[in-house]
C-alpha positions in Angstrom: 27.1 -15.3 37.3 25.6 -12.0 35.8 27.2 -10.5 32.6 28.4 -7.0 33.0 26.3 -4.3 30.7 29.7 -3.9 28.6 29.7 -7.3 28.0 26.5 -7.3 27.4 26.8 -4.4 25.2 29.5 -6.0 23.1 27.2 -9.3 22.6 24.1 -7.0 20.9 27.0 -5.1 18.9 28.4 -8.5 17.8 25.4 -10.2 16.8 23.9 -7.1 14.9 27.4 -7.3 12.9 26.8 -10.6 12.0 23.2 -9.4 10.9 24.6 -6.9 9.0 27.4 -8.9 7.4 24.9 -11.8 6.5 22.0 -9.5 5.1 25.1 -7.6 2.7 26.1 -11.3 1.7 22.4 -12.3 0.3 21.9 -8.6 -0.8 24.9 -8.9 -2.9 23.7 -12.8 -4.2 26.8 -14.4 -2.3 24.0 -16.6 -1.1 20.6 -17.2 -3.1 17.2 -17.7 -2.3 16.6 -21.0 -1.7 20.1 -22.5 -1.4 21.0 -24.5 1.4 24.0 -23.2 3.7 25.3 -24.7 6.8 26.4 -22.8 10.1 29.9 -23.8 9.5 29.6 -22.3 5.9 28.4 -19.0 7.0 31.1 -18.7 9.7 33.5 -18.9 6.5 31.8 -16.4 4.6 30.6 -13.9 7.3 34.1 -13.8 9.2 31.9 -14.3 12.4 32.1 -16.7 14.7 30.4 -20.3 15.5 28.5 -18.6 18.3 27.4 -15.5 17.3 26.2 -17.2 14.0 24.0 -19.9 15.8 22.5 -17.1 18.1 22.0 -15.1 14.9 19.8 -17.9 13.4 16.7 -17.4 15.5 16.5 -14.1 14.3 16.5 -14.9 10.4 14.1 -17.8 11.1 11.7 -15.3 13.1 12.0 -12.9 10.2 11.6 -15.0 7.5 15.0 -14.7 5.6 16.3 -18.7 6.8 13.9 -21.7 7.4 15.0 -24.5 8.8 14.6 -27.7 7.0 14.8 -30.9 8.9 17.7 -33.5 8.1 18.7 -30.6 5.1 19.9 -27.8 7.5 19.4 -24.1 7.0 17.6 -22.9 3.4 17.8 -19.1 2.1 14.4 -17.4 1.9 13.0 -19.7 -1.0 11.1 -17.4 -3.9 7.9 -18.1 -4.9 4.4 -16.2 -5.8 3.3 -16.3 -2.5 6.5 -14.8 -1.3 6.0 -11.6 -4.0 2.3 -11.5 -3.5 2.6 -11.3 0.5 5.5 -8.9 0.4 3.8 -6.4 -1.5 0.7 -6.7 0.2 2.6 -5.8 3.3 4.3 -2.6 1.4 1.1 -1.2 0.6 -0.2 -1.9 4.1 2.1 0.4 5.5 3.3 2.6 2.9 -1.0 3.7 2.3 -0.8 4.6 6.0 2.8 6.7 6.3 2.2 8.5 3.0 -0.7 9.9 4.3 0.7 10.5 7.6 3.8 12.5 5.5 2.0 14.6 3.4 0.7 16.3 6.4 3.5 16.0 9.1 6.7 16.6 6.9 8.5 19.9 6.4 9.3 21.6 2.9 12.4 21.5 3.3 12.2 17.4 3.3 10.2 17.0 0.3 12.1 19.5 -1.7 15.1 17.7 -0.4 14.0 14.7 -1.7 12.3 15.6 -4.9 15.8 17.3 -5.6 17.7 13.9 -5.2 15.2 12.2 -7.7 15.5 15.7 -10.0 19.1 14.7 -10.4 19.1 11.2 -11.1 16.3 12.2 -13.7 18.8 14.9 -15.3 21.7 12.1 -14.9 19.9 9.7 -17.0 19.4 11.9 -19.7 22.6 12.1 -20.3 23.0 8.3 -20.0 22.6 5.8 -17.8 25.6 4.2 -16.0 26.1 1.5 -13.5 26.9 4.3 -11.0 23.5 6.2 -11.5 22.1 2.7 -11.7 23.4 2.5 -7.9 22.7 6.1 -6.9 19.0 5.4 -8.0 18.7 2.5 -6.0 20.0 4.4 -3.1 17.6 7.6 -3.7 14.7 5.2 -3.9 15.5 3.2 -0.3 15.7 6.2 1.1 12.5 7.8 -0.2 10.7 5.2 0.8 12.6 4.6 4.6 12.2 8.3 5.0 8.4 8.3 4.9 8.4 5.2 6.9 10.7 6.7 9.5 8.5 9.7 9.9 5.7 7.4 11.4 7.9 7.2 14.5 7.1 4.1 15.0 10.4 1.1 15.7 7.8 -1.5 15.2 6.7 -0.4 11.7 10.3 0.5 10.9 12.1 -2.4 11.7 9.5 -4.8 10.1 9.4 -2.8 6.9 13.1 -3.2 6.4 12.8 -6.6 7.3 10.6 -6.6 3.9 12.3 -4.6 1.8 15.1 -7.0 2.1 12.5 -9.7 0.7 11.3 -7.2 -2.1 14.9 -6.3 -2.7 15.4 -10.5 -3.2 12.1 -10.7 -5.5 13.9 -7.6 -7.6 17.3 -9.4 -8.1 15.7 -11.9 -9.7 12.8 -10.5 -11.8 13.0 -6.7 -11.4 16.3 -5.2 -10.8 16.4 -1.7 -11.3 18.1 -1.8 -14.5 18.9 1.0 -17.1 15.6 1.1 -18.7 13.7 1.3 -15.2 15.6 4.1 -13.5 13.8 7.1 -15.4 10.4 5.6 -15.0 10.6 4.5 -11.3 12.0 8.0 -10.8 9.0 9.5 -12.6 6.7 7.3 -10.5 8.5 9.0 -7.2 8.2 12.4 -8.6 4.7 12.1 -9.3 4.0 11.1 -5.3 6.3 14.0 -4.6 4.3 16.6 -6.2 1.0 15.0 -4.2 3.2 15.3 -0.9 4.7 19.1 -2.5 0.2 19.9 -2.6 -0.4 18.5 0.8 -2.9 16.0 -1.2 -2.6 13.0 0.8 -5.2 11.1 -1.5 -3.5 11.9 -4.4 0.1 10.9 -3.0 -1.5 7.3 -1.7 -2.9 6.9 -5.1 0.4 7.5 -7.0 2.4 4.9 -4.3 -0.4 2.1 -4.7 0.2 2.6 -9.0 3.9 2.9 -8.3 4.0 -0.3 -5.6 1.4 -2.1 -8.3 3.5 -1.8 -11.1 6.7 -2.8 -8.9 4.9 -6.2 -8.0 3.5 -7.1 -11.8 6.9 -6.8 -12.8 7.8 -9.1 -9.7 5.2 -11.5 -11.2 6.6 -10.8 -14.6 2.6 -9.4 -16.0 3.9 -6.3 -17.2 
């Protein structure tokens, strides 16, 4: 028997819920890297259920974030130097390309409109740094970065590199988070690819992401 496109509809909506509600959970450390979960235990802390979690798993293992480990059940993305060196390989991959793509495809007003987030933050900091800048940062610099991404036009490249940045975000929880003494300095980092992107000076804007992305990952394999 066929399923009816509402139906059909309402299965996709359910299981990207589930996505949703189970990328929140390992953003927000409810579940670690590397610890072992069942499907029964995500049911309990997801709110989903049984079904929509085991046709949820194929996904996770196809992106990385779950592996499957015989007679042990399902692991958390486990962390290690291969993990942090492969993730921000992949960042510069694609970030080199879209940077140069964005300092000659985007508008004025989107730069200035994002070099005026970051300005405020700056000016925020100043004045002291709270856990409430601490989260607006973090949110200014997803969005600077998904932004340029984004303009690529491109669902491949956009889905995969948020499929990454949950990885990166993972490696930064644990070595990296953007803290109060980083959100002036990663700020100044994004500014100084803004002002490339303000000149139209693509080479100059992939330089300052590479140094930017560079000094992300030797703090990620605590060098700095």
């Amino acid at each position: 028997m066929s399923v009816s496109r509402p139906a059909l509809r309402s299965e996709i909506k359910l299981r990207e819920r589930a996505y949703d509600e189970f990328t929140h959970h390992l953003l927000q450390s409810r579940l670690k890297p590397g610890q072992f979960v069942s499907q029964r235990e995500l049911v309990a802390l997801t709110g989903f259920p049984l079904g929509a979690i085991r046709e949820l798993i194929p996904r996770l293992e196809t992106e990385g974030l779950i592996v499957t480990v015989p007679q042990r059940g399902l692991q958390i993305l486990p962390l290690d130097i291969n993990l942090v060196r492969n993730a921000f390989q992949f960042r510069l991959i694609l970030e080199r390309e879209a940077i140069t793509s964005f300092a000659q495809t985007a508008s004025d007003a989107v730069i200035e409109r994002i070099e005026a987030a970051h300005q405020a933050i700056v000016a925020s900091a100043r004045e002291g740094v709270t856990d409430d800048i601490i989260a607006e940062a973090q949110q200014v610099d997803r969005a600077f970065h998904e932004t340029i991404i984004d303009e690529l036009d491109n669902d491949i490249i956009s889905k995969a590199y948020r499929v990454n940045w949950i990885k990166v975000r993972l490696i930064r929880q644990n070595e990296t988070s953007l803290d109060e003494e980083l959100v002036i300095p990663v700020m100044d980092e994004h500014l100084a690819i803004i002002a490339a992107l303000k000149a139209r000076n693509a080479s100059a804007a992939v330089k300052a992401a590479v140094a930017h992305i560079m000094n992300a990952r030797a703090r990620a394999l605590r060098l700095e």
